[in-house]
C-alpha positions in Angstrom: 94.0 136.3 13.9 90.8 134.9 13.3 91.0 131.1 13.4 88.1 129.4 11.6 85.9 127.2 13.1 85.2 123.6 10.9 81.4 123.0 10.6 79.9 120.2 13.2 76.5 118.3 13.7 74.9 115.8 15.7 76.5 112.6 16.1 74.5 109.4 16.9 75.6 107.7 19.8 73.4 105.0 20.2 69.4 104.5 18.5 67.9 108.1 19.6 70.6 109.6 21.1 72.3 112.2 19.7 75.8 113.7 20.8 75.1 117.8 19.5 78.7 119.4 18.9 80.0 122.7 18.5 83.4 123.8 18.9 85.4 126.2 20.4 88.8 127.6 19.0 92.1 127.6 21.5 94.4 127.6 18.9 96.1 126.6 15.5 94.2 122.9 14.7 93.2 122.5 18.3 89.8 123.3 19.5 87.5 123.1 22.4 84.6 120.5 22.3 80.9 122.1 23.3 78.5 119.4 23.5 75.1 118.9 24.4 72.9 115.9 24.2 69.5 114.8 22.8 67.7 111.2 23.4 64.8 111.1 21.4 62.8 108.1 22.5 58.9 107.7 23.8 59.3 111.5 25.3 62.6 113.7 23.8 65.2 114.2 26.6 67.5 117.3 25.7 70.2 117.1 27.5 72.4 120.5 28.8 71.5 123.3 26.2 74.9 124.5 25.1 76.7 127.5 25.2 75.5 131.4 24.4 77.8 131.5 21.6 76.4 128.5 19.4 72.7 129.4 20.5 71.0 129.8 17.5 73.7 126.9 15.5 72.6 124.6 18.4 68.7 125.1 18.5 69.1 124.6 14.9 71.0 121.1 15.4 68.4 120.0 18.2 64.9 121.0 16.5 66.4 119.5 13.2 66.2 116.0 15.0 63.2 116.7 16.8 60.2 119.1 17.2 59.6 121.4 20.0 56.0 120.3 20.8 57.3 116.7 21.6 60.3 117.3 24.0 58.9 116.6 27.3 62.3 116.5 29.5 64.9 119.0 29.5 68.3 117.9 31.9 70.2 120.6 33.1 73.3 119.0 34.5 74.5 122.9 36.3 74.0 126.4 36.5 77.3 127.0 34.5 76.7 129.3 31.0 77.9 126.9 28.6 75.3 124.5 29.5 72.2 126.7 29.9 72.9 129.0 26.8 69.8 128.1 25.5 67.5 127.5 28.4 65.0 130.3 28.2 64.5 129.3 24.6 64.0 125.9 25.2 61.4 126.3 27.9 59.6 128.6 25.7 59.7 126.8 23.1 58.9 123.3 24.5 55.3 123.8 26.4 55.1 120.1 27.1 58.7 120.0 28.6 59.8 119.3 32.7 62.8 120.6 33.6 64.8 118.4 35.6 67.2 119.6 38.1 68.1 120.4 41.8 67.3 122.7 44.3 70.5 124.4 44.0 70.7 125.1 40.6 67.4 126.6 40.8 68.7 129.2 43.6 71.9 130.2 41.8 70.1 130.2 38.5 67.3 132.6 40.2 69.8 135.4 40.5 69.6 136.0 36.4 66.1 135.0 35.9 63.7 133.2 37.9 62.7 129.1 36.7 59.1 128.0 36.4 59.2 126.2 39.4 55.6 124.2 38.6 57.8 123.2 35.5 60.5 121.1 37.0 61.4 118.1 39.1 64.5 117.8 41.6 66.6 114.9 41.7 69.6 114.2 43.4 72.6 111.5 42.4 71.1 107.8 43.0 67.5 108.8 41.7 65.6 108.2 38.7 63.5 109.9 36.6 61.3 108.0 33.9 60.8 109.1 30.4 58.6 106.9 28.6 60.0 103.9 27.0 63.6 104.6 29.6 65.0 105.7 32.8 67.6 107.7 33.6 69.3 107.9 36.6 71.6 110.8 38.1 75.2 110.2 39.0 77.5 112.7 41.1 80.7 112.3 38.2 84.1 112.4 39.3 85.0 115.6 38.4 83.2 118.6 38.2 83.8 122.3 38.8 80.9 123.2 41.0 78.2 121.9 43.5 75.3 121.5 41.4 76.4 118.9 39.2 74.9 116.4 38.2 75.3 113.1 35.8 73.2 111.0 33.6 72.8 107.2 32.9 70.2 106.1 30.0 69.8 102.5 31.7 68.2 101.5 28.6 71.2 102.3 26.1 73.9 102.3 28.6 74.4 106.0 27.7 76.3 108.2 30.7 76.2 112.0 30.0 79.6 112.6 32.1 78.7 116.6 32.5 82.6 118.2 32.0 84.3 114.7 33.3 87.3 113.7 30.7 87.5 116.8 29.1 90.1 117.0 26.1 91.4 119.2 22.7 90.2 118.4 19.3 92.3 118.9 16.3 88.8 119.7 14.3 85.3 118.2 13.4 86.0 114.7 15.2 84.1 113.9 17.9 85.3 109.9 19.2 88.6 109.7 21.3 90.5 107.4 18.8 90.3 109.7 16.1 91.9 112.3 18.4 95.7 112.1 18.2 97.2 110.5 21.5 99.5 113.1 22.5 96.8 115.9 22.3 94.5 113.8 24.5 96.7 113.0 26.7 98.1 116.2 27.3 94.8 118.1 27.3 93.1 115.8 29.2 95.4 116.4 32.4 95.5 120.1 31.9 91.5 120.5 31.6 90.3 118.0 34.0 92.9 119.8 36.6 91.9 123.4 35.2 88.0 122.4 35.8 88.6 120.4 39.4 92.0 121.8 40.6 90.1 120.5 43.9 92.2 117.2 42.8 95.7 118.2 44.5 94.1 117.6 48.1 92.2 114.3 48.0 92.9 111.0 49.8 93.4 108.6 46.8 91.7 105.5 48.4 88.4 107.8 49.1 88.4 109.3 45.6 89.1 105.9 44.2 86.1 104.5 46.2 83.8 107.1 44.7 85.3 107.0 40.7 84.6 103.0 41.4 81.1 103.7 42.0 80.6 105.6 38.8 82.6 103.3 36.7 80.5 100.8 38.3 77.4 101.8 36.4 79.2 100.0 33.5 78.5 102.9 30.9 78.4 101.6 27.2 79.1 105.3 26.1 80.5 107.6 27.7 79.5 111.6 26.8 81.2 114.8 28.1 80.4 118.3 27.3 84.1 119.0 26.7 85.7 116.3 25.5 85.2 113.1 23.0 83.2 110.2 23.0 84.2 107.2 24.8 83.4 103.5 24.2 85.1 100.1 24.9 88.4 100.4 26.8 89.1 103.9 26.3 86.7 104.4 29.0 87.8 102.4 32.1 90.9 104.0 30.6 89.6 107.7 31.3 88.4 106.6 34.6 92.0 105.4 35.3 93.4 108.8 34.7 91.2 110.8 36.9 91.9 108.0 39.6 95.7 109.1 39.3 94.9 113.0 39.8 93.9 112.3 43.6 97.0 113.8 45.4 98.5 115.3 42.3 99.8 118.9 41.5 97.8 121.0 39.6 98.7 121.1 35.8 100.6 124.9 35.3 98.1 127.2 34.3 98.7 129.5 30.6 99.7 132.5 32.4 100.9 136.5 31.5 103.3 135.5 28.9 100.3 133.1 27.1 98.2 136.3 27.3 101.1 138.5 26.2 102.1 135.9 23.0 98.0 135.9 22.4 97.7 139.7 22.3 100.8 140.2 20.2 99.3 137.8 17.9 95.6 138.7 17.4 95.8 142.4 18.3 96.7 144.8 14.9 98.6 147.9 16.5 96.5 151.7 15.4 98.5 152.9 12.5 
């Protein structure tokens, strides 16, 4: 069974910056959050550039808000596909754009198709880069589901792009935490931020505690994920709170071969 997607757009999350949605289906009213970022500003920061399967929905939504000639920055948080969907495009499209990254990234990313290298700047977690009339600076999140990721603060807007930290369901088009229903969140939340860091089962809670502080400490405004909703006021120290309480954990039960059998008897139309 086909399950229809609802229609999405950018979202402003603070003056010039623009959350860009798509959505993913999982299941009946719940759906997977796909999200990019633009900042527009002095010189356009696009932020991530979404999935393969919304590529030509999300260079719609981004050169709607602004024109290719003007973006000069393009972040690329990781190497992982649903955040470099668009990537080639982008470049080619945006002649006046830098490509900010890491040397790691680069190499992994090589193995499909070489970067411009003369194109780009490295930056590691604790560094800055400057775009016009605001800087950004990189921030190792607190979870993540490989070694070449990287966060984002706006320091001007308070803005933190949280990569696939505080990932959680949607019932549809809705794109802020409190308009997601609380027992979808919270259930959701602990089985995808497990799924995408089941690294959380053997970590020292006073070490991991010491490096969510630090990230929390940046005293984000906004906070931004790829997979999940926006965050502002207390429902972020509360999603920094709930990662804190993975460290030492179980992992959340994964859907196994009964999930795949129920999905194949469902979606699958036996040959007459």
């Amino acid at each position: 069974m086909q399950i229809p997607v609802p229609g999405t757009g950018p979202v402003e999350l603070a003056p010039e910056t623009f959350l860009i949605t798509n959505l993913a289906p999982v299941g009946p009213d719940q759906f997977l959050p796909v999200n990019s970022m633009l900042v527009r500003g002095e010189e356009p920061v696009i932020v991530d550039t979404g999935a393969p399967i919304h590529r030509e929905l999300w260079l719609e939504q981004v050169f709607g808000l602004v024109d290719p000639q003007d973006v000069k920055w393009v972040f690329l948080s990781h190497d992982d596909g649903d955040h470099t969907g668009a990537l080639h495009d982008v470049l080619a499209l945006c002649p006046n754009a830098t490509l900010v990254t890491n040397f790691f990234t680069t190499e992994r990313l090589a193995l499909e198709k070489p970067l411009p290298l003369h194109r780009m700047i490295w930056r590691e977690p604790g560094e800055t880069f400057h775009a016009g009339d605001r800087s950004f600076r990189l921030v190792l999140p607190p979870i993540f589901d490989g070694p070449t990721t990287r966060g984002l603060v706006d320091e001007r807007t308070g803005v933190m792009w949280a990569v696939d930290s505080f990932a959680a369901l949607a019932p549809g088009a809705v794109h802020h935490v409190d308009d997601i229903p609380a027992d979808l969140y919270d259930e959701s939340f602990q089985l995808l931020n497990s799924l995408v860091s089941p690294w959380h089962q053997w970590l020292d809670a006073d070490r991991y505690d010491r490096h969510v502080d630090t990230v929390e400490a940046l005293r984000p405004q906004v906070v931004a994920t790829a997979h999940g909703p926006a965050l502002s006021g207390l429902s972020i120290h509360d999603a920094f709170d709930r990662v804190r309480g993975m460290a030492g954990q179980r992992i959340v039960p994964r859907p196994g071969q009964p999930v795949l059998e129920e999905i194949l008897a469902t979606t699958i139309v036996p040959a007459p």
